[in-house]
C-alpha positions, -999 to 999 in steps of 0.1 A, spaced: -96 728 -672 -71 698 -671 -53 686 -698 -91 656 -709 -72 648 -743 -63 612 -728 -100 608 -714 -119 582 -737 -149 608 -740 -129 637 -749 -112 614 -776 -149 602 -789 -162 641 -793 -134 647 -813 -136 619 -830 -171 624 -842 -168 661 -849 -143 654 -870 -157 627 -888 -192 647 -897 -197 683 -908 -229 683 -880 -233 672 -845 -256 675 -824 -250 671 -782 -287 666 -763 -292 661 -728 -306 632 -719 -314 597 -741 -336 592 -770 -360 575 -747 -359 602 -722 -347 634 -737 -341 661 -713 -331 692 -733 -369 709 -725 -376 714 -764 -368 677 -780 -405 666 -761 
């Protein structure tokens, strides 16, 4: 995979998983969750 680190989205995952001891990634939105077990 290419070098993301400058990509805005790679900088906010790391930013958040360094920030909290827990995250959680879903697919989909909180409206429409997608993940098949969040429903």
């Amino acid at each position: 995979m290419a070098n993301d680190q400058n990509n805005p989205a790679f900088e906010r995952i790391e930013q958040e998983i360094n920030d909290h001891s827990v995250v959680l990634f879903m697919k989909g939105t909180p409206i429409f969750p997608q993940c098949g077990f969040s429903a």
